[in-house]
N, C-alpha and C positions, 0 to 999 in steps of 0.2 A: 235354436235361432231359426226364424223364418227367412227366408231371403227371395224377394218377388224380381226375378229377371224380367229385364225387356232388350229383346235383339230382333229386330228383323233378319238378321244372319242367323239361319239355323237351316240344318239339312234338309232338304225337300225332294220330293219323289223323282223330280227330272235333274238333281244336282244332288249328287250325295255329300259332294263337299262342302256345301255351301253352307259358310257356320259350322263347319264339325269341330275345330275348334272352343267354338264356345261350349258347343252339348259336350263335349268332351269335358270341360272343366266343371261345367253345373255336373256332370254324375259325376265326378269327382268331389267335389264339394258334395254332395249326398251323398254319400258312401260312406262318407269320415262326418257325418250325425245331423249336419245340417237340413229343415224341410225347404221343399223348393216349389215354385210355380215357376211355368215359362210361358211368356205371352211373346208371342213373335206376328207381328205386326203386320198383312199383308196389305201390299199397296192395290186400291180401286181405282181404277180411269173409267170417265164416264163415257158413253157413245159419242161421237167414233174415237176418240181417241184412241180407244182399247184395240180397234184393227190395226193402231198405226203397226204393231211388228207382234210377230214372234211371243218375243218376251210377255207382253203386256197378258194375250190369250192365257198364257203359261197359269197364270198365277189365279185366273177363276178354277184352277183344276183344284188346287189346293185345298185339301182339306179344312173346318171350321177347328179340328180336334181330332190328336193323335198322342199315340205314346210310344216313344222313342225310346228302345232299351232300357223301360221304367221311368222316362221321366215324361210326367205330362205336359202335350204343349198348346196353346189355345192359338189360335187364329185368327185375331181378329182383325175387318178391313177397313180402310182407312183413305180417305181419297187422295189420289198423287197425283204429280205430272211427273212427262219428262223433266230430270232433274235441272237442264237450263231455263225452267221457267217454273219462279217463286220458291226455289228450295230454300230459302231462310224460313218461312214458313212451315217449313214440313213438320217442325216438330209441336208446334200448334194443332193441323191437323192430326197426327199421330195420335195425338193426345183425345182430341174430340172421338178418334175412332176406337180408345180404348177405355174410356173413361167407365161405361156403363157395364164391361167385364169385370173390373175392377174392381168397383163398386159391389160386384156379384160375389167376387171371390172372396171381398176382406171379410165376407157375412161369418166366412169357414175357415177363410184361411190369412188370421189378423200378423201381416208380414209387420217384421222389426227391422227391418231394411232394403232398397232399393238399387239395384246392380243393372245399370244400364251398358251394354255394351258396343255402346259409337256414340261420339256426342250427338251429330245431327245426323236424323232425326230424333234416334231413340233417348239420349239424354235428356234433349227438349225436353219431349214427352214425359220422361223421368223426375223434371224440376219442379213439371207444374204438379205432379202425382206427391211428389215430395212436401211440397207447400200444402197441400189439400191434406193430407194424412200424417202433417208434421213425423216425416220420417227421414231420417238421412239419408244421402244419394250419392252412392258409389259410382264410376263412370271408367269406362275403360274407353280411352281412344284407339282408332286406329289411321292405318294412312291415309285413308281415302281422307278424314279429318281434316290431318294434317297439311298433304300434298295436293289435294284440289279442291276442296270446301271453303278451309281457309283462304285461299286464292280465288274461288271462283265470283265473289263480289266484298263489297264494305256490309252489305248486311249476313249474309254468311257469319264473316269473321265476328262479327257483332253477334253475332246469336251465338257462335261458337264462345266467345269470352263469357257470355253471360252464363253459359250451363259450367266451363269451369271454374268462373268465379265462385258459383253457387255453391256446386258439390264439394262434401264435406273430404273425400277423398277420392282419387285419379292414378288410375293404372295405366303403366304401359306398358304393349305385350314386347318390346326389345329395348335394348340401348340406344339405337339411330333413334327412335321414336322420342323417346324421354330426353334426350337431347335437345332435339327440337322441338319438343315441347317446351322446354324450362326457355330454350332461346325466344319464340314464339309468345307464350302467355307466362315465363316471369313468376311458376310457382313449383313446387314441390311435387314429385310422381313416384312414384312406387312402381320398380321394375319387376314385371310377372312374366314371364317368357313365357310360350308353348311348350308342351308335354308332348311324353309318348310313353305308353304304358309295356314298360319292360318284358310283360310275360305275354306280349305281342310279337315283338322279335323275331323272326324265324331264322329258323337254322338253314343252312343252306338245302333245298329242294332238289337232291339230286337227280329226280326223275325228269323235273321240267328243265336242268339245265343239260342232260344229255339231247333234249329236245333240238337244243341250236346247233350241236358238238361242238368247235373250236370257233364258232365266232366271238366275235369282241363283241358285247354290249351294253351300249347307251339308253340310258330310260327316262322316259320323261312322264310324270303323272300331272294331272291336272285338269279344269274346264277347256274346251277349245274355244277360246276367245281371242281376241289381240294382246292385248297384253301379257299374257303367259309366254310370245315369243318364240312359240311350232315354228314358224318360219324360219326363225331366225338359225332354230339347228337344220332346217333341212338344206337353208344354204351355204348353212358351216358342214354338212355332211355332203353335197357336191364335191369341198373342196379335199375333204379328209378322205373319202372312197380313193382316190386318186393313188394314196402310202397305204390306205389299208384294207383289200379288196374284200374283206371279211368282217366288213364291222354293217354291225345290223342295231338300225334306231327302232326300238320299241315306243308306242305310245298308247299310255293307260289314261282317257277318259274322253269324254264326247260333249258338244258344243254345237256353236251355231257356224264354225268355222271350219266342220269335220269337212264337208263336198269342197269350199278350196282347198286346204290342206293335203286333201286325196289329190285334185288336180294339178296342183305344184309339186307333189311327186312324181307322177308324169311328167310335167314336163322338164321337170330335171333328172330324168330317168332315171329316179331312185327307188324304181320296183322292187327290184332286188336286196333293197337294204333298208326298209321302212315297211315296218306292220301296223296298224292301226288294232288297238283288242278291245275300243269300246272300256265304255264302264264296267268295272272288275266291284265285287264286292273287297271289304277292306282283309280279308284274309286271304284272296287269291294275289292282291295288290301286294300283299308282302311277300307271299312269293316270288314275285318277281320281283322286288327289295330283293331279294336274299342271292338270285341269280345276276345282277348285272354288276356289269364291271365301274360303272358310272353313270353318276344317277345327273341329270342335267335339267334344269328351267329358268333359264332369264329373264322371267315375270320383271320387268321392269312398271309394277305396282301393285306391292306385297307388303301388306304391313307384317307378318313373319313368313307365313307359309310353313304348313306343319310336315310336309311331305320334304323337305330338306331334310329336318332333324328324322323323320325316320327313318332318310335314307342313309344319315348320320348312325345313326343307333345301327344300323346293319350292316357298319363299317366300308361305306362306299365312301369312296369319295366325289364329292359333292361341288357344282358349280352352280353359284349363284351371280345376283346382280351389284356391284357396287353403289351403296345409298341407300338399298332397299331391308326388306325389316330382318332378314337372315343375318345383314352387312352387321358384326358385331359379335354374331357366336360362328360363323365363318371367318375366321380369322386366315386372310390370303395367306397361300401356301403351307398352310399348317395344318389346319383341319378343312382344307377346301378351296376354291377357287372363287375370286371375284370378277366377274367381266364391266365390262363398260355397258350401259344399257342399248339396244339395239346396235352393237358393235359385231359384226361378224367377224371380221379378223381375228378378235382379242378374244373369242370364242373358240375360233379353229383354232390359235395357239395354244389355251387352257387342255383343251381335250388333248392335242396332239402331243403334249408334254405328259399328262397323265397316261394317253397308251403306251407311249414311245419308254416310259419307265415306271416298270410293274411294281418293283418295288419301292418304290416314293410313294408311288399313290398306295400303297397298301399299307403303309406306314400313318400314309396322313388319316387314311380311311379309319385305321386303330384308335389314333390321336382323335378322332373326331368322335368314335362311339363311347370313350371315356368322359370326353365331356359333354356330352349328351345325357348318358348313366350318371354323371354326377350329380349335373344340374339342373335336369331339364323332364323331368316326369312327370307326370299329372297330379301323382299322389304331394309331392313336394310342392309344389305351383298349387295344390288347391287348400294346402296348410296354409300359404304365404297369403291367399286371396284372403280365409277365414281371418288370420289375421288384422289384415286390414277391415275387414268387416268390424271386428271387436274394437280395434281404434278409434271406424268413426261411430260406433255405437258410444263408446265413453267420451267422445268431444260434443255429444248433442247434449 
């Protein structure tokens, strides 16, 4: 079975997370016999647009072609805007920008199916590829979809219905999501959770955790952006230093938000209890999985977030957001904690319940790496994708 991915989410040289999820399931799906191509989509803004920030520069660095852990990924680019101006269109241009890769590749590489991962833009892209090569089109939503596409105009949602009207079948990577999906467009999804590959796991580190000796800690991995919610523990850690003069918040990854972030440690004089380690490769990252006492990110706009479950798998207990794409295999007070979104209070009581008793939380931490190991692997998750590959290959 061929299967031609399109995700603009996939890892890139200044965001290692960004899309690791997905490459994580396509080499899983290649490993168990399926061939793969990945076309991951970068966005072009023409002069000046492309000074307006940061981000835009970012993306001429990007390579045209690379191979990531065996899997090859193309790059091709595609003209954008900022997304509040004409993104119902995005998946029209998408399309224009990969059309003539495509056409390159089917020379060698004639795909028997179409695995889009976000309706807009890349599904778009995916319906009209689909139509052109009379091929079915698999479509994984995720939240951004859901919670601000679908909202952000009547053509959005319009363009949004039309790709899941079209495609022959539709994943969702949780149960919050596939909920409102069926509420939302009113059809049928197929529930694919995120994975974590078991014989990643680490065993506890006892060199790096003699490192801290007796403090408490809290860990947060992630991009440093707004929505990930850094702030929101450093002002939940003002109030918790106060009971627990030993608790030390780690944070593993970098952003555009790292120089505030450092400066509202200051001035909430949380020198002493806040480390910044930058971007860790993903087996130093588990290391420190393996040392903290409590793995913490109230991303209040996460369609799963992979870094719960592994902090799940390495028997932490784990505080996420309620609503959000974790809300589901977090099941409050059992295998983890839910807070309110940008709620500081309902944060500082989460944690301060989990220090305050070692043993609940190391119970819930148990209860949570079980069902993680049960459910939630990549090898299992990328049977369940094949799957549905084979389904909608038999309904064309």
């Amino acid at each position: 079975m061929n299967i031609l991915h399109i995700s603009h989410l996939y890892p890139v040289y200044y965001d290692l997370f960004w899309g690791k999820a997905v490459h994580n399931l396509i080499k899983s799906i290649a490993s168990q016999g399926c061939k793969v191509q990945v076309v991951s989509p970068v966005p072009y803004t023409p002069f000046p647009i492309n000074y307006l920030s940061k981000g835009w520069k970012l993306y001429s660095k990007i390579p045209n072609y690379e191979i990531i852990e065996g899997i090859e990924v193309y790059r091709p680019r595609y003209v954008a805007f900022p997304r509040a101006l004409y993104f119902s269109s995005s998946g029209v241009r998408m399309y224009h920008g990969i059309k003539r890769l495509i056409k390159d590749l089917y020379k060698d590489f004639t795909f028997d199916l179409i695995h889009a991962h976000m309706a807009l833009p890349d599904g778009y892209a995916g319906m009209i590829l689909s139509q052109r090569y009379n091929k079915p089109l698999v479509v994984t939503l995720r939240a951004t979809d859901i919670d601000i596409t679908a909202k952000r105009s009547k053509k959005c949602f319009q363009a949004l219905t039309k790709v899941f009207n079209f495609a022959t079948r539709v994943i969702a990577p949780s149960p919050r999501l596939s909920k409102a999906f069926r509420s939302l467009f009113g059809r049928e999804v197929s529930t694919i959770c995120n994975g974590i590959y078991p014989e990643e796991i680490c065993p506890l580190d006892k060199e790096l955790r003699s490192k801290y000796g007796e403090r408490q800690i809290i860990l947060s991995v992630a991009r440093l952006i707004p929505t990930k919610g850094i702030d929101i523990v450093l002002y939940a850690l003002k109030e918790l230093v106060k009971k627990y003069s030993n608790l030390l918040y780690l944070i593993i990854g970098d952003g555009p938000m790292k120089q505030s972030l450092m400066e509202l440690v200051s001035n909430l004089y949380l020198d002493k209890h806040v480390e910044f380690l930058g971007q860790l490769s993903h087996q130093e990252t588990m290391k420190y999985m393996s040392i903290c006492d409590i793995f913490v990110l109230p991303s209040w706009r996460e369609t799963f977030g992979l870094v719960y479950i592994e902090a799940m798998a390495h028997a932490k207990p784990v505080i996420g957001v309620q609503g959000q794409g974790v809300d589901g295999i977090i099941h409050h007070g059992y295998t983890g904690f839910l807070v309110r979104p940008k709620d500081t209070k309902s944060l500082v009581k989460a944690i301060d319940y989990l220090l305050g008793h070692p043993d609940e939380a190391k119970k819930i931490g148990e209860r949570a790496r079980k069902l993680i190991l049960e459910n939630c692997t990549w090898g299992k998750n990328a049977k369940k994708t094949i799957e549905v590959y084979e389904e909608a290959l038999k309904s064309e």
